[in-house]
C-alpha positions as CSV (number, residue, x, y, z in Angstrom):
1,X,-70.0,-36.5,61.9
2,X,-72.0,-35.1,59.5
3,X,-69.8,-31.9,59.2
4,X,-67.2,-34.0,58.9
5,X,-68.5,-36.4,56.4
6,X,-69.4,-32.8,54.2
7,X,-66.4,-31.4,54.6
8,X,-64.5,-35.1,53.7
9,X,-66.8,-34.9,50.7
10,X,-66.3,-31.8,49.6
11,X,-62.3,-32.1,49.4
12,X,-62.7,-35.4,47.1
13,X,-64.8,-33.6,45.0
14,X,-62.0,-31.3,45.1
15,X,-59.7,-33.4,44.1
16,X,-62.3,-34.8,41.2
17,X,-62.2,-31.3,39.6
18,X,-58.1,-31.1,39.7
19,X,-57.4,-33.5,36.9
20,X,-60.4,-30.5,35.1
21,X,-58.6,-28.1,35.1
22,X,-55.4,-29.2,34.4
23,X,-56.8,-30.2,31.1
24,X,-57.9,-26.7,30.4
25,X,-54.4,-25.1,31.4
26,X,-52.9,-27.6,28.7
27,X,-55.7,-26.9,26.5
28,X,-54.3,-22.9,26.7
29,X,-50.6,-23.8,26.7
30,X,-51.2,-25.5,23.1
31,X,-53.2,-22.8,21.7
32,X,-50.5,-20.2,22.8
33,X,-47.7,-22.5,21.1
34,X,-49.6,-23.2,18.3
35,X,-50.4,-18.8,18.0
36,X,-46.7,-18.6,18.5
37,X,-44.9,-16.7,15.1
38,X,-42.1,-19.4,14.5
39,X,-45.3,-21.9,14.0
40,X,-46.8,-19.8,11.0
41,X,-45.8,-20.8,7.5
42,X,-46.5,-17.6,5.9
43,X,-44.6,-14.4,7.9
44,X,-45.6,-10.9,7.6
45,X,-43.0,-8.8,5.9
46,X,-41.5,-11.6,4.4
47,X,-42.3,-12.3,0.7
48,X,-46.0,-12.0,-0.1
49,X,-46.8,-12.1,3.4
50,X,-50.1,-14.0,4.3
51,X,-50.7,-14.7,1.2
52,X,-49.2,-17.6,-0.9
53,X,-47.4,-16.0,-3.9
54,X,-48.2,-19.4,-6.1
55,X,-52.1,-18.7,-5.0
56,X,-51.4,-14.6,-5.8
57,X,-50.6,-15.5,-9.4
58,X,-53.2,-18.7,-9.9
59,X,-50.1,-21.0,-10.5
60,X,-49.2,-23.9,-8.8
61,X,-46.0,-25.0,-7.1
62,X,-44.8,-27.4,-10.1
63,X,-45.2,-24.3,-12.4
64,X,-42.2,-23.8,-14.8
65,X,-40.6,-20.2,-15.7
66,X,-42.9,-19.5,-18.8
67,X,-46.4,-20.3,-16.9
68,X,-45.3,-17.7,-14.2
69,X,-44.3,-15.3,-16.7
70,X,-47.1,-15.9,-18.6
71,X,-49.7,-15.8,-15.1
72,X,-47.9,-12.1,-14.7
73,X,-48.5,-10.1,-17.7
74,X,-52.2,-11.7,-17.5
75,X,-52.8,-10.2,-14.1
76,X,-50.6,-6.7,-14.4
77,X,-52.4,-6.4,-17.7
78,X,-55.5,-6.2,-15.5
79,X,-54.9,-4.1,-12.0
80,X,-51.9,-2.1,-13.7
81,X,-52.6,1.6,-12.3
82,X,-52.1,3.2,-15.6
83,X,-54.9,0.7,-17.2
84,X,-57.2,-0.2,-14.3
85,X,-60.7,0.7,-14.9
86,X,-63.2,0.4,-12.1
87,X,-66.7,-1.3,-13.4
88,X,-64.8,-3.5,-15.9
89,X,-66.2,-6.9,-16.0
90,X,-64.7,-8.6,-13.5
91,X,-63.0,-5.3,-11.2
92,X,-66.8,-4.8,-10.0
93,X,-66.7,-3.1,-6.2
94,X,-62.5,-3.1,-7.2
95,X,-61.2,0.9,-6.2
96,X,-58.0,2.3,-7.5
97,X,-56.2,1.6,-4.2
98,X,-57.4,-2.1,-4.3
99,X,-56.2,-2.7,-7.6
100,X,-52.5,-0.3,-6.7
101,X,-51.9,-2.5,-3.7
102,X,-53.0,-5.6,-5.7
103,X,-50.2,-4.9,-8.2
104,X,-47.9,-4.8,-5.6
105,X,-48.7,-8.0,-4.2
106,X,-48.4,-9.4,-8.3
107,X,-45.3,-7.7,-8.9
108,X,-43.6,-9.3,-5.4
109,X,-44.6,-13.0,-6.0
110,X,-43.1,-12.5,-9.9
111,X,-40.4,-11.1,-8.3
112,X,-39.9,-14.4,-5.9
113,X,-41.0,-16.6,-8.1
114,X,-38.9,-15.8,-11.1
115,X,-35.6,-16.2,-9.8
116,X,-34.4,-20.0,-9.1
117,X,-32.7,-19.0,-5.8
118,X,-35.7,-17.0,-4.0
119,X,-37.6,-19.6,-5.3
120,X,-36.1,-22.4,-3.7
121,X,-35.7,-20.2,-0.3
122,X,-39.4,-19.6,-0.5
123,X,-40.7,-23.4,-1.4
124,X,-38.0,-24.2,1.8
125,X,-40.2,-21.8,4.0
126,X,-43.2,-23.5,3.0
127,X,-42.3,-26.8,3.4
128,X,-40.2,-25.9,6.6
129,X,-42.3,-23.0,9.1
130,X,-40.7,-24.2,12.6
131,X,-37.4,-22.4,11.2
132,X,-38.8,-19.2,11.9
133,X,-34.8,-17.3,11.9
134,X,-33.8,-19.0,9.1
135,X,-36.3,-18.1,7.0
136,X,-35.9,-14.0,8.1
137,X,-31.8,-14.3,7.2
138,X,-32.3,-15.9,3.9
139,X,-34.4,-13.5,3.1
140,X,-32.6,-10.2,3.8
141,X,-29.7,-11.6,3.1
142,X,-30.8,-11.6,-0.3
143,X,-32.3,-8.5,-0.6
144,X,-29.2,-6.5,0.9
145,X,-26.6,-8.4,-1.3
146,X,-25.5,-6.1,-3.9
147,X,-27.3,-7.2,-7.5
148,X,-24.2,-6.4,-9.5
149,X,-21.9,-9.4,-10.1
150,X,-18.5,-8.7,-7.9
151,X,-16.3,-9.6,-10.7
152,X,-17.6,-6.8,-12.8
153,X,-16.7,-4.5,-9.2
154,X,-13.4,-6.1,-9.7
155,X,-12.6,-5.5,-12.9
156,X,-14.1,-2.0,-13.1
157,X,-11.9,-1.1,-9.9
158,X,-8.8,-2.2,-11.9
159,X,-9.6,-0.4,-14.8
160,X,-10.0,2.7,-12.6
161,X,-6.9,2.3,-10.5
162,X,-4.8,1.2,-14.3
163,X,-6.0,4.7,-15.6
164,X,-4.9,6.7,-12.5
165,X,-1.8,5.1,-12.9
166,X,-1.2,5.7,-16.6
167,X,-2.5,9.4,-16.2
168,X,-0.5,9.8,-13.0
169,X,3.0,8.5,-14.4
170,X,2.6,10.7,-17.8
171,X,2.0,13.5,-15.6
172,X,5.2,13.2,-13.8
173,X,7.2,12.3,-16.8
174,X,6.0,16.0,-18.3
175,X,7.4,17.8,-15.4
176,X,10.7,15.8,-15.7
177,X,10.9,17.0,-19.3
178,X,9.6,20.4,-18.8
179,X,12.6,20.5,-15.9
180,X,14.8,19.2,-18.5
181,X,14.1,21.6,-21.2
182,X,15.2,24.5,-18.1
183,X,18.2,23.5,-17.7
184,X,20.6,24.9,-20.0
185,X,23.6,21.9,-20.0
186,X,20.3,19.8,-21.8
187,X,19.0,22.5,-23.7
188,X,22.2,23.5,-25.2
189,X,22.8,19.8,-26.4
190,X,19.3,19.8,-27.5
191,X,20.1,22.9,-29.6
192,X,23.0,21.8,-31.0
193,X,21.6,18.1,-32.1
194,X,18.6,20.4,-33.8
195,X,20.8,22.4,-35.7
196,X,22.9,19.7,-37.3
197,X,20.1,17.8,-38.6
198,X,18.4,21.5,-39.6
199,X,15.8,21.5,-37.2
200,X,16.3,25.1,-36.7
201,X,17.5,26.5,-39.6
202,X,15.1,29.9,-39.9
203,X,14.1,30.0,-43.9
204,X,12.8,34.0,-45.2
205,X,9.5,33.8,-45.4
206,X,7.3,36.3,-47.2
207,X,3.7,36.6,-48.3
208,X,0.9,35.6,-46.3
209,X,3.2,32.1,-44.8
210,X,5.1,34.4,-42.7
211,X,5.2,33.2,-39.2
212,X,5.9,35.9,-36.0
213,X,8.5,35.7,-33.3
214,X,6.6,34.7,-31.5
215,X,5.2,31.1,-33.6
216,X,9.3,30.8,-34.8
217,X,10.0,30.9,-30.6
218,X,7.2,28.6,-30.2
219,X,8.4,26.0,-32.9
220,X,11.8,25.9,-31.7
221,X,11.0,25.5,-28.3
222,X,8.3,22.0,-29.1
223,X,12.1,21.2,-31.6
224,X,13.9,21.4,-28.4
225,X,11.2,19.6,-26.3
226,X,11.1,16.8,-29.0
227,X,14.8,16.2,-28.8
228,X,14.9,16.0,-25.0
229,X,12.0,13.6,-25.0
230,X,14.1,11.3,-27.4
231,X,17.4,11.2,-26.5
232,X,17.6,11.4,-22.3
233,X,16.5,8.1,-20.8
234,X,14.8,9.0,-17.6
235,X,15.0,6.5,-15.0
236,X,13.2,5.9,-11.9
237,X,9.9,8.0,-10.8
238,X,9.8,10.1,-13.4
239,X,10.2,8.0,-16.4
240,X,8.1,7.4,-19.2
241,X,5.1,5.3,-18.5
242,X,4.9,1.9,-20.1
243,X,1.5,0.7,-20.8
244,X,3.2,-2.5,-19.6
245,X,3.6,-1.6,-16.0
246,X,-0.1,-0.6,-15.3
247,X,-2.2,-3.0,-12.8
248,X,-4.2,-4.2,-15.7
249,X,-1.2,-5.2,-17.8
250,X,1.0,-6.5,-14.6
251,X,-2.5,-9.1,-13.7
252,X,-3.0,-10.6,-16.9
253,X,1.0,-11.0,-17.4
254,X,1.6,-12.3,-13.4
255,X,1.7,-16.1,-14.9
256,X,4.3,-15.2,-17.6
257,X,6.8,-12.8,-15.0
258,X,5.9,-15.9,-12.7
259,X,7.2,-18.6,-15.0
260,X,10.5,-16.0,-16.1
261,X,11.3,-15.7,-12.1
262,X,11.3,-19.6,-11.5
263,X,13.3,-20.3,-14.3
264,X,15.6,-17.3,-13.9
265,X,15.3,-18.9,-9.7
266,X,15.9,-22.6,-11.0
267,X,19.0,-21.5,-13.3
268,X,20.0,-19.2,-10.3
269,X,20.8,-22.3,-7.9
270,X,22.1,-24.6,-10.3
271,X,25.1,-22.3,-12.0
272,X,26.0,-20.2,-8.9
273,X,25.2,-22.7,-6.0
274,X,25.3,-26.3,-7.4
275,X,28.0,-25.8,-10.4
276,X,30.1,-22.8,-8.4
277,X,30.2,-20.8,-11.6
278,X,31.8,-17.0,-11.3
279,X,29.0,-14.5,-10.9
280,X,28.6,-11.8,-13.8
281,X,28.4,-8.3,-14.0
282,X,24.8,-8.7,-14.3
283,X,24.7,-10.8,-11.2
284,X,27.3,-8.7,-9.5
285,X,25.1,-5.6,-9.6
286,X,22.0,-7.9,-8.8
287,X,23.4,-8.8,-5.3
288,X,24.8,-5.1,-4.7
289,X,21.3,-4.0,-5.3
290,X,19.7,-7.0,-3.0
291,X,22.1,-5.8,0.2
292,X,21.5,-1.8,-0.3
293,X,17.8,-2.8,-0.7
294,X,16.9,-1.0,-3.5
295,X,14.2,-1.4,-6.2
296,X,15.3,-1.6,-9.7
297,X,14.1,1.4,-10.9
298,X,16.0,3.2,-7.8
299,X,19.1,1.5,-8.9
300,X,18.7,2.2,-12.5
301,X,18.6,6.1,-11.3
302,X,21.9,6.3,-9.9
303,X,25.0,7.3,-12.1
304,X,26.9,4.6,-14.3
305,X,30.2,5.8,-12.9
306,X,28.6,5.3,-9.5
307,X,27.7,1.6,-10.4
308,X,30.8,1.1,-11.3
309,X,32.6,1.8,-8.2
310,X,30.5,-0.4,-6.9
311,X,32.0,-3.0,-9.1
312,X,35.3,-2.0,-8.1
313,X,35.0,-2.2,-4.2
314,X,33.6,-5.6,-5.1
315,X,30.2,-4.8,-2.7
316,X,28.3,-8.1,-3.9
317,X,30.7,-9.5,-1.3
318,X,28.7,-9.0,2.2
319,X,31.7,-8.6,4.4
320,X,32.6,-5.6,1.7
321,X,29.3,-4.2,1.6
322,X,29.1,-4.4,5.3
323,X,32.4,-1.8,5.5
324,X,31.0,0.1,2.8
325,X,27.8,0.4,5.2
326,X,30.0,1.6,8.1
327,X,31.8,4.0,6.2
328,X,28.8,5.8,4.6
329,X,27.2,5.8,7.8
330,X,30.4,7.3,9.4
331,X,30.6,10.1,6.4
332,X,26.4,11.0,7.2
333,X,27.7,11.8,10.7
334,X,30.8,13.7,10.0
335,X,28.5,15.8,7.4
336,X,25.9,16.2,10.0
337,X,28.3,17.5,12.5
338,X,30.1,20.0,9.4
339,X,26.6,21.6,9.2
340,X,26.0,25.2,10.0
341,X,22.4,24.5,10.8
342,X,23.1,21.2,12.9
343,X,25.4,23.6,14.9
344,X,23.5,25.9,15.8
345,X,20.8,23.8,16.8
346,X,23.5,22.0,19.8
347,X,24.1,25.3,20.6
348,X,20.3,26.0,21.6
349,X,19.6,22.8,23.1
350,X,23.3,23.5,24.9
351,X,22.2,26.8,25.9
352,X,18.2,26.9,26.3
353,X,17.3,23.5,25.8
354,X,13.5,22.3,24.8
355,X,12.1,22.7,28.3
356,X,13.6,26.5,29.0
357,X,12.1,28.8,26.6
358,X,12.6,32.9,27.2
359,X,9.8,35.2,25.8
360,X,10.8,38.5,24.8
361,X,8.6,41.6,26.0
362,X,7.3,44.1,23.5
């Protein structure tokens, strides 16, 4: 009985001590929440770390711009590398490293305190530490956003690309005339126009003014370039550039071709489709160009006498371009088939085909 009454006493003391230690568990389970890093208000590696950048420059939170400028140059004027002096009243016990990393430290609360934006995102951390994640993306996203302002990227780009474009189209437009200048049905009208308005006539010259063959062959030849420059109108990828068509020029003009294209659309639907007016050449070679889906400068290349049988079979009709279609088609094929090299090639694929090559031993 005794035993028993022990043992019964010893399991209510057990059960006395329970509610004990279940207070120190909780007691543990609050001190690891409260150790836990999304509790802190000050994060390592963000901002001034540990430290309080308001307290790092002796400022407080209502501080305007001018007092925290003004608490800067106070405090780099002091632990600056370049003017730090250990002994100085006041930097007593201070070594160079101390007062290097203390710059730091200056330099990085300036740097978060002067701007309005960092600022804000840093007072937010303050007031806010449970947002542990927020506080690391706000910050890094603004440190990896590019400081330059993206419409200065924009604009430079378009600059750049404008001046390729200009320097690109000039370059082909001077092997278009140098081809022109080659070709002797242009270069003989070009010689001709020179000598009727005495471009070429060759003076005697004597003295020290007289020029050699080979200047005379050099001035007639920049006469004959002149005159082929001036008087062939080269269409299509090899004209001459027009400052006009660059990207620069074709942005700032978009809302003056936009207002041209709906007024030329408005006027479009109200004479040909409302009022049933009779198209125009100019509309006539409009559509012909819509169904053969060509740009304008493409079109503007081909021959006038080609244009004009275009007129004549009357191909702003669909049902006449659409025969027109068939037939060129029909005329590719017949050429195909005409052609040596097209020939010979159904004879090989007749004869050996793709799969059954023969090697010839050496």
């Amino acid at each position: 009985m005794e035993l028993a009454a022990a043992a019964n006493g010893g399991g209510g003391g057990s059960r006395r001590g329970a509610p004990g230690a279940s207070r120190w568990r909780l007691a543990v389970l609050l001190l690891a929440a409260a150790s836990l890093p999304g509790a802190a208000a000050l994060l390592e590696g963000l901002y001034c770390g540990t430290d309080v950048c308001y307290d790092v420059l002796g400022v407080t939170r209502e501080a305007s711009k001018a007092e925290i400028a003004r608490a800067y140059r106070q405090l780099a004027r002091r632990y600056h590398p370049d003017r730090f002096r250990p002994g100085e009243p006041g930097s007593e016990g201070d070594s160079q490293e101390f007062a290097h990393q203390k710059f730091l430290l200056i330099a990085t609360a300036y740097e978060t305190l002067k701007d309005e934006d960092t600022r804000r995102d840093y007072d937010y951390m303050l007031d806010h530490p449970e947002e542990y994640y927020q506080h690391y993306y706000a910050y890094y996203r603004r440190q990896l956003t590019p400081k330059v302002d993206v419409r200065v990227v924009i604009l430079v780009t378009i600059c750049a690309v404008s001046i390729f474009q200009y320097y690109s189209w000039h370059s082909s437009y001077n092997e278009a005339i140098n081809y022109l200048v080659t070709v002797p049905k242009y270069r003989i009208q070009a010689t001709h126009i020179a000598k009727e308005q005495g471009l070429l006539n060759r003076t005697k010259e004597k003295g020290k003014n007289r020029r050699s063959k080979e200047e005379i062959r050099e001035q007639e030849e920049e006469v004959i370039r002149d005159i082929i420059k001036n008087k062939i109108d080269i269409k299509g990828g090899y004209q001459k550039p027009n400052l006009s068509d660059i990207l620069v020029c074709q942005i700032l003009l978009f809302p003056y071709y936009l207002t041209n294209y709906v007024a030329w659309y408005v006027s479009w639907l109200y004479r040909f489709t409302l009022c049933r007016e009779e198209y125009g050449e100019e509309e006539k070679l409009y559509i012909i160009r819509r169904n053969m889906k060509m740009s304008q400068s493409q079109f503007d290349s081909l021959e006038d006498n080609l244009r004009q049988s275009f007129l004549e079979k009357q191909l702003w009709k669909r049902e006449n371009y659409e025969v027109y279609r068939r037939e060129q088609e029909e005329e590719m094929k017949v050429k195909m088939a005409m052609d040596p090299r097209m020939k010979r090639y159904r004879r090989w694929m007749k004869n050996e085909g793709p799969g059954r090559l023969t090697f010839i031993d050496e």
